[in-house]
C-alpha positions as a printed NumPy array, in Angstrom:
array([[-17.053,   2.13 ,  21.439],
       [-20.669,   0.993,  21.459],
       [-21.939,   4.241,  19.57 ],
       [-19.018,   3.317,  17.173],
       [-19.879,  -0.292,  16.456],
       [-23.538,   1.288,  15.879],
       [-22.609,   3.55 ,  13.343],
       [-20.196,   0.871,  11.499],
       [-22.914,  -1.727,  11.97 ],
       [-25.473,   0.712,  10.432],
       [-22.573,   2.323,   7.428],
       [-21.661,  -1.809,   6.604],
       [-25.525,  -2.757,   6.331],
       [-25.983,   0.067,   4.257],
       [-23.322,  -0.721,   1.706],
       [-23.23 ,  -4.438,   2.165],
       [-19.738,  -4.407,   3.064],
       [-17.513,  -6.754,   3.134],
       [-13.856,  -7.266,   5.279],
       [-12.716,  -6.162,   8.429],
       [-13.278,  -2.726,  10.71 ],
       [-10.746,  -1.602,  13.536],
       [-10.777,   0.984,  15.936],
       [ -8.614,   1.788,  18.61 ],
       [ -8.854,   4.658,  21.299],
       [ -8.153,   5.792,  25.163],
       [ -6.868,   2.145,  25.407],
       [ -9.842,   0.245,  24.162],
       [-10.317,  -1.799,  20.47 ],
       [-13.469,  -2.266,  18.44 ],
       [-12.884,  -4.506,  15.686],
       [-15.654,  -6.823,  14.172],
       [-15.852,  -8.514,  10.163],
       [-18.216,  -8.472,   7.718],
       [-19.675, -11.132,   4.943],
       [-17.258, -13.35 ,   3.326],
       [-13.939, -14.249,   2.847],
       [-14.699, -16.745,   0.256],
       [-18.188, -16.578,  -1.257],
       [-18.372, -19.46 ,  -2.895],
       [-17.559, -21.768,   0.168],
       [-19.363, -19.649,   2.352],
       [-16.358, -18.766,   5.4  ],
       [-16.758, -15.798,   6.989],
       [-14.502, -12.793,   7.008],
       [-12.531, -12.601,  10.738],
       [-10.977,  -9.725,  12.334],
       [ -7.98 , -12.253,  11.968],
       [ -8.676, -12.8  ,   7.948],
       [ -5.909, -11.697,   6.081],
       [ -6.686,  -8.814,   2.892],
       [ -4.57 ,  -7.344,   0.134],
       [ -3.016,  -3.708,   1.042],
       [ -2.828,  -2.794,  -2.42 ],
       [ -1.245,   0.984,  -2.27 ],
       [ -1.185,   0.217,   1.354],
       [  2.255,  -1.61 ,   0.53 ],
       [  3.874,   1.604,  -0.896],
       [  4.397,   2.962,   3.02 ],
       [  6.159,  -0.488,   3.759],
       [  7.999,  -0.219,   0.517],
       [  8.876,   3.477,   2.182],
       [  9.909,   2.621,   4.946],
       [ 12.069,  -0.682,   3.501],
       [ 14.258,   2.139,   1.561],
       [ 14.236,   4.589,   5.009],
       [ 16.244,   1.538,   6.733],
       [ 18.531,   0.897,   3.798],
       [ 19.123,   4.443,   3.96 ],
       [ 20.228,   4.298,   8.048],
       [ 22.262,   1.508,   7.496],
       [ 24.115,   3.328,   4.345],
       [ 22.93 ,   0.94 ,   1.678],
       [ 21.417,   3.515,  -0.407],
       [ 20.013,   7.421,   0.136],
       [ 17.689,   9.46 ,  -0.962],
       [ 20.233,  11.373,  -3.049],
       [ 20.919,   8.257,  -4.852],
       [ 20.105,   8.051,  -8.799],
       [ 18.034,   5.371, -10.077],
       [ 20.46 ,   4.811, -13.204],
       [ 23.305,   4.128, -10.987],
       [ 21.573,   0.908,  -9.8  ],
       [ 19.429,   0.264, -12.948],
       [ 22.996,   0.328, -15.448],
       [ 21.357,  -0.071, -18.811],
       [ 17.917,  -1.019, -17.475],
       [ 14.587,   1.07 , -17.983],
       [ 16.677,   3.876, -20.381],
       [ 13.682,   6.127, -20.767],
       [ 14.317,   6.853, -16.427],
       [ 16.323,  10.022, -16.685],
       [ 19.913,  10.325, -15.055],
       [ 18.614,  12.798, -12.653],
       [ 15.702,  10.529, -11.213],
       [ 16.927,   9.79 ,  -7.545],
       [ 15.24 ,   7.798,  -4.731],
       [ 14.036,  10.968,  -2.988],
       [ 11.918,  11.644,  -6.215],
       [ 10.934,   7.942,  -6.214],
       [  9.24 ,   8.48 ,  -2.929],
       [  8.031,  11.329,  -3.038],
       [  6.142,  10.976,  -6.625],
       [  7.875,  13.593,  -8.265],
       [ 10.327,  11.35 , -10.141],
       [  8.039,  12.29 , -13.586],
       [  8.854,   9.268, -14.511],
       [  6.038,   7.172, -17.189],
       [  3.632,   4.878, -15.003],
       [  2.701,   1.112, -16.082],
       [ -0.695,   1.765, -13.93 ],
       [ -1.228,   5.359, -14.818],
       [ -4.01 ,   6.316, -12.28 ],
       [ -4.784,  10.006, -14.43 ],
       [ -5.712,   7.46 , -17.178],
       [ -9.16 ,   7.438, -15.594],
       [ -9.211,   3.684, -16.759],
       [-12.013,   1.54 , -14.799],
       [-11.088,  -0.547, -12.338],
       [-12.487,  -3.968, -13.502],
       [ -9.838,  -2.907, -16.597],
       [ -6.831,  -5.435, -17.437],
       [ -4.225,  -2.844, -17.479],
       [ -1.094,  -5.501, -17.232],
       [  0.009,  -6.064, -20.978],
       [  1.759,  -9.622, -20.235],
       [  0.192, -12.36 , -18.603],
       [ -0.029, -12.037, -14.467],
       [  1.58 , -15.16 , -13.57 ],
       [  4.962, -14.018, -15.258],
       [  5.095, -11.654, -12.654],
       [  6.416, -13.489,  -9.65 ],
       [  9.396, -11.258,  -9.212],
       [ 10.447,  -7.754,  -9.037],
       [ 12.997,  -8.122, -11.744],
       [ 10.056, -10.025, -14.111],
       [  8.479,  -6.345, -13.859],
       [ 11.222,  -4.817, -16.207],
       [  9.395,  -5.611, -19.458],
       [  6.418,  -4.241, -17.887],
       [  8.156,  -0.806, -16.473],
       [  9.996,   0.127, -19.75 ],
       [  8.468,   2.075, -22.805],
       [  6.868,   4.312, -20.531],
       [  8.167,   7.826, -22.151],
       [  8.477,  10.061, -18.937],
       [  5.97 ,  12.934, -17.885],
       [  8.384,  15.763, -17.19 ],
       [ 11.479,  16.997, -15.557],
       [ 12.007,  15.291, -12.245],
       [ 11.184,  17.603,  -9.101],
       [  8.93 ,  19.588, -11.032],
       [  5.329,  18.394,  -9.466],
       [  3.815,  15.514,  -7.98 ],
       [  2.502,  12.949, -10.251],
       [  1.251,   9.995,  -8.26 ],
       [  3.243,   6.562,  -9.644],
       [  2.724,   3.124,  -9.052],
       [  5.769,   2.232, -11.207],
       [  8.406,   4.389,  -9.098],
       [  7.097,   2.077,  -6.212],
       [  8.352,  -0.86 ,  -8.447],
       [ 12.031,   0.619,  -9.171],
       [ 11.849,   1.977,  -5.894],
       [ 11.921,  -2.42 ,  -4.792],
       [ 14.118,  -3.101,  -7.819],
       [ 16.369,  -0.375,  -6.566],
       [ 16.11 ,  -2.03 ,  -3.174],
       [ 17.239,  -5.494,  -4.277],
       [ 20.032,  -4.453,  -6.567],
       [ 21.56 ,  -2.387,  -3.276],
       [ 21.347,  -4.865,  -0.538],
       [ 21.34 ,  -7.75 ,  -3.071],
       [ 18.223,  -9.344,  -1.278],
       [ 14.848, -10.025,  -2.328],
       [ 12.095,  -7.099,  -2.013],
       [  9.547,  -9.57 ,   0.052],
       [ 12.717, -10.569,   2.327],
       [ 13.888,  -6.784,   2.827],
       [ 10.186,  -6.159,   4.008],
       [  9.669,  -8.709,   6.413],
       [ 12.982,  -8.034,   7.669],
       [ 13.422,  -4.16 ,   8.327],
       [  9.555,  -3.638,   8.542],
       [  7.565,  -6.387,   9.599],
       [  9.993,  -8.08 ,  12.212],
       [ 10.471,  -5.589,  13.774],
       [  6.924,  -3.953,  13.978],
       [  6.007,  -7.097,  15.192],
       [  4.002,  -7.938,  11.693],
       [  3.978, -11.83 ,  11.704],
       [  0.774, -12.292,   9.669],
       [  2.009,  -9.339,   7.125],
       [  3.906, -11.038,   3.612],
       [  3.355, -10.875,  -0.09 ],
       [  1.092, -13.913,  -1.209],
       [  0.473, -15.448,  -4.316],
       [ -2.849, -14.652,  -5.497],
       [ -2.765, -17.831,  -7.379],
       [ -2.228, -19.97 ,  -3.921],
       [ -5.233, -18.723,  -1.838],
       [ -4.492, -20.22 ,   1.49 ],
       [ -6.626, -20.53 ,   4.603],
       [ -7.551, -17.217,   6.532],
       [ -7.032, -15.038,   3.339],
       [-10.063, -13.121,   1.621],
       [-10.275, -13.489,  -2.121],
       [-10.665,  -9.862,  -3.805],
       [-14.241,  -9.529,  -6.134],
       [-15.687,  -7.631,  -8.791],
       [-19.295,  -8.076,  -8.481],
       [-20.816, -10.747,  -6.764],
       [-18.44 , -13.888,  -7.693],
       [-15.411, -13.157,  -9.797],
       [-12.211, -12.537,  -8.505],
       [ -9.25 , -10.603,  -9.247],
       [ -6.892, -13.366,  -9.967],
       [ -6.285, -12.74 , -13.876],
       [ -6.013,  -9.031, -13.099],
       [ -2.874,  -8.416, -10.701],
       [  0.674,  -9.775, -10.725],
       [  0.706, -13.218,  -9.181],
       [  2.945, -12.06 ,  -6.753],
       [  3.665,  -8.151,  -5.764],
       [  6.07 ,  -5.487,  -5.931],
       [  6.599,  -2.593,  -4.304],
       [  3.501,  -0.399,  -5.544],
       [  1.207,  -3.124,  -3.667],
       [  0.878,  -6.797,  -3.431],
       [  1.009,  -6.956,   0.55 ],
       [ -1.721,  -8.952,   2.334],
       [ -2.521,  -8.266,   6.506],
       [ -4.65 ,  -7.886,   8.931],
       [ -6.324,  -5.532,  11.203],
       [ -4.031,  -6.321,  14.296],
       [ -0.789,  -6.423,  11.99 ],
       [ -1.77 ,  -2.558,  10.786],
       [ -2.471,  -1.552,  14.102],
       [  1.233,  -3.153,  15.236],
       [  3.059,  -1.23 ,  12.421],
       [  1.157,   2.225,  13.441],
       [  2.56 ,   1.504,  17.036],
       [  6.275,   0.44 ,  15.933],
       [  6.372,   3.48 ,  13.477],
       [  6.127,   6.196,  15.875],
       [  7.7  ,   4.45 ,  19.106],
       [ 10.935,   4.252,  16.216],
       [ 11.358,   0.423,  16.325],
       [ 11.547,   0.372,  12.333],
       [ 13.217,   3.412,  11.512],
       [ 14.324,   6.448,  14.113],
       [ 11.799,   8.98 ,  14.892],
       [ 13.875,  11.403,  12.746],
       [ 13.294,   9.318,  10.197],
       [  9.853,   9.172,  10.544],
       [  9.073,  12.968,  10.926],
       [ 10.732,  13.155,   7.712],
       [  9.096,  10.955,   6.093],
       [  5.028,  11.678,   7.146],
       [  6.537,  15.926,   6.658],
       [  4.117,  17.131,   3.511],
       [  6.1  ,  17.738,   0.006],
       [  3.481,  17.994,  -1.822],
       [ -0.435,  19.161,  -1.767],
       [ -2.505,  16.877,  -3.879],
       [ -5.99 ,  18.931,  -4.462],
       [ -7.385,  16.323,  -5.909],
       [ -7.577,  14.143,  -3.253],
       [ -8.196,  17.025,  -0.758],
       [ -4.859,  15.525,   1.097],
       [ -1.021,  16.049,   1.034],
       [  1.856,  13.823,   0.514],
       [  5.166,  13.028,   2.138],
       [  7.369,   9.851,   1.258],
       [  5.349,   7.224,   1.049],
       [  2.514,   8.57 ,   3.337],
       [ -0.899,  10.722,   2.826],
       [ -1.736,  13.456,   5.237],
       [ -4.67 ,  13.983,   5.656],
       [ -5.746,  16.982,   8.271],
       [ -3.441,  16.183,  11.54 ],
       [ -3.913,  12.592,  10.694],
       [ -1.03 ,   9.968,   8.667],
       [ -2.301,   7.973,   6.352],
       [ -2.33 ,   4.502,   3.93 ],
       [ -4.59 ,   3.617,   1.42 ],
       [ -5.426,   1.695,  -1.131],
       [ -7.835,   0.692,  -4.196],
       [ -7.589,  -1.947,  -6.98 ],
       [ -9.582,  -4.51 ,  -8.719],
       [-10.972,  -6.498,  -5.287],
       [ -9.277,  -4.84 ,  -2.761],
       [-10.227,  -1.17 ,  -0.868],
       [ -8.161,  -0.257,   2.182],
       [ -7.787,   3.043,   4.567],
       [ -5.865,   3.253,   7.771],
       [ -5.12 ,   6.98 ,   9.436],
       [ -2.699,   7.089,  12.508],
       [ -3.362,  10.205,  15.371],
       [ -2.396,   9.88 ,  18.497],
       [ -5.247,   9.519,  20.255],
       [ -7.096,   6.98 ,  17.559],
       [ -6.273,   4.863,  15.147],
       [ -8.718,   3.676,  12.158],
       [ -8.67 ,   0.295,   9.906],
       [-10.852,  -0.393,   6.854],
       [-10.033,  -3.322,   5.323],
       [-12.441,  -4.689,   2.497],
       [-11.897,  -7.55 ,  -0.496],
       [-13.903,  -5.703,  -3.041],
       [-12.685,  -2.465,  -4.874],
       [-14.996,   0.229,  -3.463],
       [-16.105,  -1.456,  -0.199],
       [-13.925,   0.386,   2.281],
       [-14.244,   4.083,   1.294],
       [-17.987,   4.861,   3.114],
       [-16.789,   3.359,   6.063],
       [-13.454,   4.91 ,   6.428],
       [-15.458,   8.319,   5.49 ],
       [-17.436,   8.143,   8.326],
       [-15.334,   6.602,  10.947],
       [-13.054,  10.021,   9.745],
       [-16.22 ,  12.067,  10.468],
       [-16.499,  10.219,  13.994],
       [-12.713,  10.532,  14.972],
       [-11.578,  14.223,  13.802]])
C-alpha cells in the first residue's frame, strides 16, 4: 500500500483534490482525505466525512427494487402504469421495471445527460426546496415526450431512477429513504449511509463546490430520489461491496443477475446491467453532478473508493488507481 498512497498522494497534489480515497486489498486498507469539508470554516475532509453519491444512489435504488422483487412486492415484469394509474401519461403502457433498470425504458429524462448541458447548469425547472419527496418529483417527471419504443436501446435516465422510487413507494406503501435503509443499508451494515437535506448541512458532511466557494445548494433537490441524493462514506461503500456479494441484501442469484451486461455503452467504453457499470472484469458505481464526483469498482481481489465534493475531482484519481489495480 505504500507505493499506492504515493501515487494517490502525488495524482491528489496534482489536481488539488478534494474528499476521501480508499483502497482495499490481500486484507489490508489504505484510506487517507484530502482538503476540506467545509472551506469556509476551514474542517478538514476525514476518511469518516460523509459525501453525496450522486448516480452512486441508482445501485441502492437497484438493489431496493431487487428485494421488493424477492419478497413479491413488485417484479421486473411489472408495468410502470399499473402503479402510476393516471400519473406521468406520456410513460407508455409497455414501460416495465426491468426497462426502468436497465435504461432501456425510452422513456423522456428531467436530467437528460445527451443534452451536453454544463454542469454548473440549473437544470431543475421548480425551485429545489419543493423537492423533499419522491411524490413532489411528479411535476418535475411529466412533459417529458418519450425517446422511443421501450427495449429498443439503452438510453441512460436519471428520471426512470425516480419512478423506479415512486414505483417503490406506491408497492410497499413506504417511503423511498425508509425502503433503502431498510433492505439495503441495514443489512449491509450501512449506518452512516441516508439521504440528507442539502439545506441542513450537519457535522461530518462535505459541502459539494463549484469553484473555489459556492456550493451546490440552489442546484439539487433538497432532499433525493432515487437517481441520486445518497450521502456515505468510504467505510459504508466498502460494507455494501462486502454484503452484496456475500448475499446479505439480496441472494447471490440476484446479484449475478443484476451486475450480468444488457447493454454495451461505447461511449463510456463500459457496459451496463441493472443498476450497475461493468467495466472490464470489474462492477461498478459512479457518479457526477454539480459538487459531487464519485467512483467505486468491486473485484475480488481489490476494491477502489473515490469520493470527492467537487464535480470533476474524483475522475483522475479513480483513473489511475484503475491503471494500478487491473
Amino acid at each position: 500500500m505504500d507505493r499506492v498512497e504515493e501515487i494517490v498522494d502525488a495524482v491528489a497534489a496534482g489536481t488539488g483534490f478534494s474528499g476521501v480515497v480508499r483502497v482495499d486489498s490481500g486484507g489490508r486498507t489504505f484510506a487517507k482525505a484530502y482538503s476540506f469539508a467545509h472551506r469556509g470554516l476551514r474542517v478538514r475532509n476525514t476518511v469518516g466525512t460523509r459525501f453525496a453519491l450522486a448516480s452512486g444512489t441508482k445501485g441502492l435504488t437497484a438493489l431496493t427494487i431487487a428485494a421488493l422483487a424477492e419478497r413479491g412486492v413488485l417484479g421486473l415484469d411489472t408495468t410502470a402504469r399499473s402503479l402510476l394509474g393516471a400519473d406521468l401519461p406520456l410513460i407508455g403502457d409497455e414501460v416495465t421495471v426491468g426497462h426502468l433498470l436497465a435504461h432501456t425504458s425510452g422513456i423522456g429524462d428531467y436530467c437528460d445527460e445527451e443534452a451536453g448541458r454544463p454542469v454548473t447548469d440549473h437544470v431543475l425547472p421548480v425551485p429545489v426546496h419543493e423537492l423533499e419527496s419522491t411524490e413532489d418529483y411528479l411535476g418535475v417527471l411529466d412533459g417529458h415526450p418519450p425517446k422511443f419504443p421501450p427495449g429498443q436501446r439503452f438510453s441512460y435516465c436519471n428520471s426512470g431512477y425516480v419512478v423506479l422510487a415512486l414505483l417503490a413507494e406506491r408497492a410497499a406503501r413506504r417511503p423511498f429513504p425508509d425502503l433503502v435503509r431498510e433492505l439495503v443499508c441495514e443489512p449491509a451494515g450501512m449506518a452512516a449511509t441516508a439521504f440528507l437535506r442539502s439545506d441542513e448541512p450537519a457535522a461530518g458532511v462535505a459541502l459539494g463546490y463549484l469553484g473555489q466557494t459556492r456550493t451546490n445548494v440552489f442546484h439539487l433537490p433538497v432532499t433525493g430520489s432515487g437517481d441520486g441524493g445518497v450521502y456515505s462514506t468510504a467505510a459504508d461503500v466498502h460494507a455494501f461491496w462486502a454484503a452484496l456479494f456475500a448475499g446479505r441484501i439480496v441472494p447471490l442469484s440476484r446479484v449475478r443477475e443484476m451486475t450480468a451486461a444488457r447493454s454495451g455503452v461505447p461511449s463510456e467504453a463500459m457496459r451496463y446491467g441493472l443498476g450497475f457499470w461493468l467495466d472490464g472484469d470489474a462492477v461498478v458505481l459512479e457518479g457526477y453532478d454539480a459538487g459531487v464526483s464519485f467512483r467505486t469498482a468491486y473485484r475480488p481481489e481489490v476494491t477502489c473508493t473515490v469520493l470527492s465534493n467537487t464535480a470533476e475531482g474524483a475522475w483522475p484519481l479513480a483513473r489511475r488507481l484503475a491503471e494500478l489495480t487491473a
